[in-house]
C-alpha positions in Angstrom: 0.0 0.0 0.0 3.3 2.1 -0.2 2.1 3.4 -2.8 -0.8 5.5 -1.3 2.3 7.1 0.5 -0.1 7.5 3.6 1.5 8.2 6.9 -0.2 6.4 9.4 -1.1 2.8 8.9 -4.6 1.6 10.5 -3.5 -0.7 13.8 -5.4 -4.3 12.9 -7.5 -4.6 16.0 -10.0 -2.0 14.3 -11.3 -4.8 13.0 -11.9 -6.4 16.4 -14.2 -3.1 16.7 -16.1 -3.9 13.5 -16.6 -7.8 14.3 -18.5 -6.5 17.3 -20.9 -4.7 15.2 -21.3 -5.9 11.5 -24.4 -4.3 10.8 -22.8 -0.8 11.8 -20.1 -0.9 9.6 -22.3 -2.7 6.5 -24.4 1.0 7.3 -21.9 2.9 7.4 -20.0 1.7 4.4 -23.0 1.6 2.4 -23.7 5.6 2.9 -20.0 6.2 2.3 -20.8 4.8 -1.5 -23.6 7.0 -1.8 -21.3 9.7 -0.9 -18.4 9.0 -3.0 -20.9 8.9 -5.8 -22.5 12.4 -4.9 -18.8 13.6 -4.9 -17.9 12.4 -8.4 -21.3 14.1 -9.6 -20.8 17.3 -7.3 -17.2 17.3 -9.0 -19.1 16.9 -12.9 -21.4 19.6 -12.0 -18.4 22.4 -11.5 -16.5 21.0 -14.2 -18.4 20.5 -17.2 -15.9 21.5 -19.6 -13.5 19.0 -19.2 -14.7 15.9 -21.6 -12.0 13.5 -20.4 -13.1 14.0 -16.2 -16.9 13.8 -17.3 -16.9 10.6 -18.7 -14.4 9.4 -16.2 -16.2 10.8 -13.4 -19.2 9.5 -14.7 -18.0 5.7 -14.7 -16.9 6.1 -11.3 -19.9 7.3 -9.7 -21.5 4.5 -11.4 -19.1 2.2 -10.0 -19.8 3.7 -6.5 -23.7 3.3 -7.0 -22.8 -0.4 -8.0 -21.0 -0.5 -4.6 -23.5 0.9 -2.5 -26.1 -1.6 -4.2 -23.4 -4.5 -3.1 -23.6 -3.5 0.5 -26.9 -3.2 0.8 -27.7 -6.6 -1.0 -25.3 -8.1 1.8 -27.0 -6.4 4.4 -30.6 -8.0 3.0 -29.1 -11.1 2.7 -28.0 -11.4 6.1 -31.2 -10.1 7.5 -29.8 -7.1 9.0 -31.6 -2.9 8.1 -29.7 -0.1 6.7 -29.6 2.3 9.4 -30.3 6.0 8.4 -27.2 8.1 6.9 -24.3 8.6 9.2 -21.9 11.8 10.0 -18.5 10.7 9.0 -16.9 13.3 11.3 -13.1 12.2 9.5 -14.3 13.1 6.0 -15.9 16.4 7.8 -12.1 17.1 8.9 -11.0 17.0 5.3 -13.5 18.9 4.2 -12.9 21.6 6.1 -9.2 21.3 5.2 -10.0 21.7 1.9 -12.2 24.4 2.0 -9.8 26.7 3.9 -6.7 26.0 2.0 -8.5 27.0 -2.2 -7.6 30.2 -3.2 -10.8 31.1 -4.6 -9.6 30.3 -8.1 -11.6 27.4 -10.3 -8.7 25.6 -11.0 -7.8 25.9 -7.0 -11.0 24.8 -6.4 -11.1 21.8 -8.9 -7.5 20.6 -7.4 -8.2 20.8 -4.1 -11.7 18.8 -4.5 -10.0 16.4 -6.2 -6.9 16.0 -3.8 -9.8 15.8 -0.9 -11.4 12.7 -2.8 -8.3 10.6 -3.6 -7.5 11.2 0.2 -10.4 9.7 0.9 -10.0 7.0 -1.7 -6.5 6.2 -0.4 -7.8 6.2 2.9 -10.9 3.9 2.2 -8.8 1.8 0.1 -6.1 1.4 3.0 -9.0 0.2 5.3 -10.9 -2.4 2.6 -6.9 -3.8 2.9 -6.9 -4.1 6.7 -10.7 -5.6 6.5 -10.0 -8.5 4.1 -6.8 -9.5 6.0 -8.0 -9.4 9.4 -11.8 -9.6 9.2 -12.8 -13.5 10.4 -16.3 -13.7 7.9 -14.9 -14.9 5.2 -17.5 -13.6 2.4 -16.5 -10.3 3.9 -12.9 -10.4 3.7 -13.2 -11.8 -0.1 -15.7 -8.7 -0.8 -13.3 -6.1 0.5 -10.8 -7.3 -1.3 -12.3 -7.1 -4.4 -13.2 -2.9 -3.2 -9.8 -2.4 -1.6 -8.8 -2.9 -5.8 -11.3 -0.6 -7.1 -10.9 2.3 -4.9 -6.9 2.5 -5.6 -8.0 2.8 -8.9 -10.4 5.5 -7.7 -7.6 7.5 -6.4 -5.6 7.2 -9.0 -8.1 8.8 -11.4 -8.0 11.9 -8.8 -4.8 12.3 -8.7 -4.4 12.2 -12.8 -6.7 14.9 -13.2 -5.1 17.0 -10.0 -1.9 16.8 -12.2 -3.8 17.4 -15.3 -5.7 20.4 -14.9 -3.6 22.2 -11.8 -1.9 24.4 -13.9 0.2 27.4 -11.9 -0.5 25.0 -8.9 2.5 22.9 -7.3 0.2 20.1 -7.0 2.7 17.5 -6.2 3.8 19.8 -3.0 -0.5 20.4 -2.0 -0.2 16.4 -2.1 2.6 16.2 0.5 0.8 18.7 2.7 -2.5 16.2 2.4 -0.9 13.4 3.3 0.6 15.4 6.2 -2.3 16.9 7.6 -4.5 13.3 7.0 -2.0 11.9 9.3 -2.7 14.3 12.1 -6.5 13.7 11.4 -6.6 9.8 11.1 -4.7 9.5 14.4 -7.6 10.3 16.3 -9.8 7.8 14.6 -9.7 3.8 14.3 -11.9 3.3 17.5 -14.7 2.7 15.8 -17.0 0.5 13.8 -17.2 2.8 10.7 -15.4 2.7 7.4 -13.3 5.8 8.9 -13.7 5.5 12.4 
């Protein structure tokens, strides 16, 4: 996973968390679909005139949809509900960052959304890795595995266009200083039976 160049690595016995409550974190994961999907639109919507990240961007929200649908047909099949949307105070963190630190500018803006969502990807991704390995049920260590693959390629679709389009903007440096502060975020979390807790 070097090659998400995160900081902090998620300690294993999250996933003793988790075991505790699979129905929390089949919730939780599900809504974090919807959201990535809502993001990849969200990012369409502001950035129509770039063919290449509209179709793109389009596949992948798809993807996410399909996701979402996944989770929730494992969460019929085992008889369990999907609870109601949950606050996913880590991504909150981010968002936040990334707010305060665009200059105002489009292309600022457009880089800095898109650095946000491969964090998140990179993130996700690192966590679908620590899942499959650890995670005792056996259909769901085989599932995330399968994600943990998609999302890196999710991330790396954000980063390509960060480089792509961030012209004037050192986005390689922005990068460094995500991967910085995600560190000082994530270390707070991992006590919890969420997909970022």
């Amino acid at each position: 996973m070097s090659v998400l160049r995160l900081k902090l690595p998620t300690d294993p016995r999250w996933v003793n968390i988790v075991e505790k409550n699979i129905e929390e974190i089949l919730t939780d994961h599900a809504w974090c679909e919807q959201k990535a999907a809502t993001n990849a639109i969200t990012i369409i919507t502001n950035n129509s005139e770039h063919q290449d990240l509209v179709q793109d961007l389009l596949a992948l929200a798809k993807e996410e949809i399909d996701h979402f649908e996944q989770v929730h047909n494992i969460i019929i099949k085992r008889g369990l509900k999907l609870g109601r949307e949950r606050k996913d105070d880590y991504v909150n963190e981010l968002y936040l960052y990334m707010k305060k630190n665009g200059n105002g500018s489009r292309v600022s803006s457009l880089v800095e959304r898109l650095l946000f969502s491969a964090m998140i990807e990179a993130r996700s991704c690192e966590r679908f890795k620590v899942l499959s390995e650890n995670i005792q049920d056996e259909e769901l260590s085989v599932f995330y595995r399968e994600l943990m693959e998609s999302e890196a390629g999710h991330y790396t679709t954000f980063i390509t266009y960060a480089r792509k389009y961030g012209n004037g903007i050192d986005v390689e440096k922005r990068w460094r200083e995500w991967i910085e502060f995600e560190a000082s975020v994530i270390e707070n979390y991992g006590k919890s039976e969420t997909i970022h807790g």
